[in-house]
C-alpha positions in Angstrom: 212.0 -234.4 -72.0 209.7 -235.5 -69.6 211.7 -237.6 -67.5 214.4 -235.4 -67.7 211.7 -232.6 -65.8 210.7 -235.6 -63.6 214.3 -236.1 -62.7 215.0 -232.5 -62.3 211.6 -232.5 -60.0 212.8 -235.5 -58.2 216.5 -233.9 -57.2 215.6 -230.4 -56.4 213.2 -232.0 -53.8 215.8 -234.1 -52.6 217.7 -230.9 -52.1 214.9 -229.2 -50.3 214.7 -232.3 -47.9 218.1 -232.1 -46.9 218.3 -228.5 -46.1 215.0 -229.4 -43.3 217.3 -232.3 -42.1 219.8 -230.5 -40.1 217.5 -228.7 -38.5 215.1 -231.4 -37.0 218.4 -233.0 -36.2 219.4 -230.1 -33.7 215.6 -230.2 -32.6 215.7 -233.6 -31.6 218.7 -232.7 -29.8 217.5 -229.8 -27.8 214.1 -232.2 -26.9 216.7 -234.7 -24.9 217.7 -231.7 -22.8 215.5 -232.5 -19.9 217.6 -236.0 -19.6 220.6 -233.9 -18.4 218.7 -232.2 -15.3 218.9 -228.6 -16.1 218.2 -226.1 -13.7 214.3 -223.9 -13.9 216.2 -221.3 -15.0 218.0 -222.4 -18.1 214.6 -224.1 -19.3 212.8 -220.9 -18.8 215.5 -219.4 -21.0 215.0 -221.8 -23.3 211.1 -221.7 -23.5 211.4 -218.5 -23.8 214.0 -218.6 -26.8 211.5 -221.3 -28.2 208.3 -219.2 -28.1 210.3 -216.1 -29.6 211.6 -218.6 -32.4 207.9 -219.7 -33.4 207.1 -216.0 -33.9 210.8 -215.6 -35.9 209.7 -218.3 -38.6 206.7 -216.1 -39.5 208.8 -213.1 -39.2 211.3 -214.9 -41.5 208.4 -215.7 -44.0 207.5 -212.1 -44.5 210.9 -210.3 -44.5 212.8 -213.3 -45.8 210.9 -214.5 -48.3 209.3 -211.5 -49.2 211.4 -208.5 -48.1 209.4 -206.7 -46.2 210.5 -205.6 -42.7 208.1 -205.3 -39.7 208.7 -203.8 -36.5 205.1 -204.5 -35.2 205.5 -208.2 -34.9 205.7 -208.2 -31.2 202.1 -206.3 -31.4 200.8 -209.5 -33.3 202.3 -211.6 -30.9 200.4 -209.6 -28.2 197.1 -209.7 -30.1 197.2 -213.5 -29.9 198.3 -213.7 -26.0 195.6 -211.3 -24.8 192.7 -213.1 -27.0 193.8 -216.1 -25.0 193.9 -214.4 -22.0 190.4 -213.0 -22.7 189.0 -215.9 -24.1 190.1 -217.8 -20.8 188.5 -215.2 -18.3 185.0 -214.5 -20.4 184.2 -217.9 -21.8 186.5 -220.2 -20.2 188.1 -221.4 -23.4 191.3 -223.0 -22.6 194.1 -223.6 -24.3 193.9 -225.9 -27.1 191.0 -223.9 -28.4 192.2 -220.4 -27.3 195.5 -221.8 -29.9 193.4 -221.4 -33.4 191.4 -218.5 -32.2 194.4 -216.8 -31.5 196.3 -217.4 -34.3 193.5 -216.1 -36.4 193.1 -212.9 -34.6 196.3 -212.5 -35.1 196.1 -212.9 -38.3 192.8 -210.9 -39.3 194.9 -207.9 -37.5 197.8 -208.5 -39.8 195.3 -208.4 -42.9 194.1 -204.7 -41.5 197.4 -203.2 -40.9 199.0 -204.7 -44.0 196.6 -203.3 -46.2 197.0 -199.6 -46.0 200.8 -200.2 -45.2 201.2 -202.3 -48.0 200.1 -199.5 -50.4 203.6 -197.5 -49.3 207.4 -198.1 -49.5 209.4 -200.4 -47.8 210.7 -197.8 -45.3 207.2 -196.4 -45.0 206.0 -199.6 -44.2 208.6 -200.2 -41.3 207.3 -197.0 -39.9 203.7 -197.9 -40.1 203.8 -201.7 -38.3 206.4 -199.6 -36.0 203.5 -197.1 -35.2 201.0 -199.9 -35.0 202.9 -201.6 -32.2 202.9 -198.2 -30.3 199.0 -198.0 -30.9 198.4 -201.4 -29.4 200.7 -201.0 -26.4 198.4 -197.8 -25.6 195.2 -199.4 -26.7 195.9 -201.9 -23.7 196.9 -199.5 -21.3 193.9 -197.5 -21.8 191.7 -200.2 -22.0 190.2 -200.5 -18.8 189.3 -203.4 -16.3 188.7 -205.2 -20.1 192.5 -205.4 -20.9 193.7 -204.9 -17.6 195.0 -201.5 -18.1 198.7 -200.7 -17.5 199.2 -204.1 -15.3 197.8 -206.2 -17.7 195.9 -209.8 -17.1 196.6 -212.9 -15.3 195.8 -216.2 -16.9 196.5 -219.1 -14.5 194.2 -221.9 -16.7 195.9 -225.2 -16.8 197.3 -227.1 -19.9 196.3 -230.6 -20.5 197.4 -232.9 -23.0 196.0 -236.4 -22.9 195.1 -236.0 -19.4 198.8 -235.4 -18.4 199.7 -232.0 -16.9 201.5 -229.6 -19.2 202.0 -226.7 -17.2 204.9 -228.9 -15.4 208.3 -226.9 -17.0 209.7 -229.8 -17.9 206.8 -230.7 -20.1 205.9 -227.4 -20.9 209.9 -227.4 -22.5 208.9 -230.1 -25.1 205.5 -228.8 -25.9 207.3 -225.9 -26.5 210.0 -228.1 -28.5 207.1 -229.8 -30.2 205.6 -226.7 -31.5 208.9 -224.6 -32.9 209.4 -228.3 -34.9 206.0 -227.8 -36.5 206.4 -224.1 -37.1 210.1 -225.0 -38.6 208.1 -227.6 -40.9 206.0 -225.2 -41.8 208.0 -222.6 -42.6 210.2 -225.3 -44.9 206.9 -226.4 -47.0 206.2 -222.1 -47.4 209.5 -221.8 -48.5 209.7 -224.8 -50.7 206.5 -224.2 -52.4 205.2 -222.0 -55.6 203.8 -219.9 -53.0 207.1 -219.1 -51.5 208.6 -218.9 -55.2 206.0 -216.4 -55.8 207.3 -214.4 -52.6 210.6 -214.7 -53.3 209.9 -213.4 -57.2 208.2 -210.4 -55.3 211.6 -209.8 -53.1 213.9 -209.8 -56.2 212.3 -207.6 -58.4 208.7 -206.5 -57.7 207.6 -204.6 -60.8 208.8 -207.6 -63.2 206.8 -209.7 -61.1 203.8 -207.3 -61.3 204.4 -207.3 -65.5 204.1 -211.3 -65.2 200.6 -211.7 -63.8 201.8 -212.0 -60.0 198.9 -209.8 -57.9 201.7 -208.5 -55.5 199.6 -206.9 -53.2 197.5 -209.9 -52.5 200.5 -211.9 -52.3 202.1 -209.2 -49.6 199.1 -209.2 -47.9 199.0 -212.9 -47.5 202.4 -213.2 -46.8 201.8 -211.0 -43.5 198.7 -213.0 -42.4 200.8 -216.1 -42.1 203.3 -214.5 -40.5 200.3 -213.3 -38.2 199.3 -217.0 -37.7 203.0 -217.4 -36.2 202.8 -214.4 -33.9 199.3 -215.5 -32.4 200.3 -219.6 -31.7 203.6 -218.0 -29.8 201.7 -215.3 -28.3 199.3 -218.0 -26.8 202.5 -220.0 -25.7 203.9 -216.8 -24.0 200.9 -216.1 -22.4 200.3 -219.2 -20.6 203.9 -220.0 -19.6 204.4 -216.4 -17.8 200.5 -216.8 -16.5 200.7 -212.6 -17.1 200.8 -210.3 -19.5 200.9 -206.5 -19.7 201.4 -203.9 -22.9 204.9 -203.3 -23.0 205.7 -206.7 -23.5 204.2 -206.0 -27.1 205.3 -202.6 -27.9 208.0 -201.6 -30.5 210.8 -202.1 -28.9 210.0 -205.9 -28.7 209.4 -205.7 -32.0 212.8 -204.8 -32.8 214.9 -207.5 -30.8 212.5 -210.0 -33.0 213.8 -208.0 -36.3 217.2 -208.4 -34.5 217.2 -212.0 -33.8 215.6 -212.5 -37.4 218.7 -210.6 -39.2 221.3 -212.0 -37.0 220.3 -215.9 -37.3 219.5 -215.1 -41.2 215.8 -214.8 -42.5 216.1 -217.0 -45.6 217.5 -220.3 -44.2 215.4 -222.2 -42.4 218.2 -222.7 -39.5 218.0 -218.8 -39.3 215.2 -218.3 -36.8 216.1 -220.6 -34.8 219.9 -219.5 -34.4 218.9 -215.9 -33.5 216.4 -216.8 -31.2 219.0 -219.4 -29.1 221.7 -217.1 -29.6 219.7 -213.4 -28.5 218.4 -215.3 -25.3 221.5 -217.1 -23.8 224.4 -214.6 -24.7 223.5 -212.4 -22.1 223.6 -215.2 -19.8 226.8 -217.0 -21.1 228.4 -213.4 -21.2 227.3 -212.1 -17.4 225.7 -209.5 -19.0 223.2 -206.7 -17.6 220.4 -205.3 -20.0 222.3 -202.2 -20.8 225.5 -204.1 -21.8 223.2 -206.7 -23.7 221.9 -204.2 -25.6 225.2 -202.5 -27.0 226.2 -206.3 -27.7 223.0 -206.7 -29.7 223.9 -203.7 -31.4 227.3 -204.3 -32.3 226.0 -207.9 -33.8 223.7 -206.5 -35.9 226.1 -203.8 -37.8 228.9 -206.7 -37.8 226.2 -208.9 -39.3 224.6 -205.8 -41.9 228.5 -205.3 -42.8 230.2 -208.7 -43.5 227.3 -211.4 -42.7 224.6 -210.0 -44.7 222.4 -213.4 -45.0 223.1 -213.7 -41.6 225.0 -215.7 -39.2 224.1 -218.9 -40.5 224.0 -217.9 -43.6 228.0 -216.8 -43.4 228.5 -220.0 -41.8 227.6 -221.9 -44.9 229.4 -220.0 -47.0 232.5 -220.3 -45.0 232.2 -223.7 -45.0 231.4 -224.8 -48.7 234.2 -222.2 -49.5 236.8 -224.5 -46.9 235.7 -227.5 -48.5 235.2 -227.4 -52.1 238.3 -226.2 -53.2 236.9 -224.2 -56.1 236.4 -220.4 -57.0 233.7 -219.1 -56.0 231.7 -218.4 -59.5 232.3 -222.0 -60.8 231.0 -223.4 -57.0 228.1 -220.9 -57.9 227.5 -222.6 -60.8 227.5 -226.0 -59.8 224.9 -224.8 -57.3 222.5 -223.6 -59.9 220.4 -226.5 -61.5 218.0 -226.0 -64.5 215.3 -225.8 -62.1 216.5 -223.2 -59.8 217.2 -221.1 -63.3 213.8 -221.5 -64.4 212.4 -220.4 -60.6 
């Protein structure tokens, strides 16, 4: 029985491995970009699209795993890009250190709003991380000379790695790279682990989950630190790649392309975040499209994706694609799918 377990152990890790491959695969890809000699502008676009896409696999943590939406993300995001931005004009901290003290700010905010939120409904809770990004935006813009008011701070401090010059966009691309790999990996171990089973056991049904010794409140709250942690490493990113940051980049309505990007690319695959984030920054650009226009596309995508793509695009895209090739109905592919250990989770 034992070994049997062991084997069980043994192949649903196998499994988990092989659902991280493809995306360090397409990773690895995007790093030899720079060998083709793109222009500035695309690889702004697309350090932009990485930044957003380190804060999406924390978002994707928290409403993915856990089911709980958040439309103040963006305001954790901010709280991590104006520490560093603060830390760097009072105490000269730069960036490597600015990164931790960041994410932890970030993440001590998440613990305050997510424990009076936490104690309401899902839809209440939308409306209260909603409010809190509102709050923030005109915390900062009332702030003074400390937060720079309505225009916000500068923060020009350079970004060294081994002695070699980060700030470069070229090399600031596969930091960028190098960091939405770690936060991918990341996300993947969360996912993979009892900790993530625990979340997911939350998502599905919270009261049977409550009746079998799970503390779902703590497990909430801790759920929406990490996803905190996220927010403040890309807000840190963000704010040292535009060298500027002002409130409105971290009201609400931030907040809800990042829930957008999240439910388009699929919050419970770890390809998901990633997808939305590449797919949100360059279709305006592929498309020729202005803001307005961008935004009614966005919109359209997210009711097609709520209607027929309800995991998500990559999500559908799966499906799509073990339905082309395994020849089966659906209920018996289902239950090849489901092994013993994926019962007992």
């Amino acid at each position: 029985m034992k070994e049997g377990l062991h084997q069980d152990s043994a192949g649903s890790g196998l499994k988990a491995l092989r659902s991280l491959l493809p995306v360090l695969v397409i990773l690895a890809l995007i790093a030899l970009v720079p060998l083709f000699s793109p222009s500035n502008r695309f690889l702004s676009l697309a350090i932009s699209a990485g930044i957003n896409v380190i804060a999406l696999y924390g978002l994707s943590v928290l409403f993915g795993q856990t089911g709980i939406l958040s439309m103040g993300h963006a305001a954790l995001v901010g709280v991590g890009a104006y520490a560093a931005a603060i830390l760097a004009r009072d105490f000269g901290v730069g960036f490597w250190l600015a990164l931790p003290a960041a994410a932890l700010a970030s993440a001590v905010f998440a613990m305050i709003v997510g424990i009076p939120s936490l104690r309401v409904g899902r839809h209440h809770f939308v409306i209260m991380t909603f409010a809190f990004g509102q709050l923030l935006a005109i915390v900062l813009t009332n702030g003074g000379d400390y937060t720079g008011a309505a225009t916000g701070l500068d923060l020009a401090g350079p970004v060294t790695l081994f002695g070699a010059d980060m700030s470069d966009l070229t090399r600031y691309y596969l930091m960028v790279v190098a960091f939405v790999t770690s936060a991918a990996v990341a996300s993947w171990a969360i996912i993979n682990s009892s900790y993530g089973r625990t979340l997911r056991a939350i998502r599905e049904n919270e009261k049977l989950a409550a009746s079998l010794g799970i503390n779902v409140g703590r497990h909430k709250i801790g759920a929406f630190v990490v996803s905190g942690i996220f927010a403040g490493i890309s807000g840190v990113l963000l704010a040292y790649f535009l060298g500027h940051i002002s409130p409105s980049q971290f009201s609400s309505f931030p907040s809800i392309y990042l829930a957008l990007m999240v439910m388009i690319g699929g919050a419970r695959l770890i390809e998901g975040p990633l997808a939305g984030g590449i797919l949100v920054a360059f279709l305006p650009e592929v498309l020729n499209l202005d803001p307005v226009q961008s935004r009614i596309v966005y919109g359209v995508c997210l009711i097609a994706v709520i209607m027929l793509l309800p995991d998500g695009l990559i999500g559908g895209i799966v499906r799509a694609l073990r339905a082309a090739f395994s020849g089966k109905p659906k209920q018996q592919t289902e239950q090849r799918d489901a092994t013993p250990s994926e019962a007992r989770r």
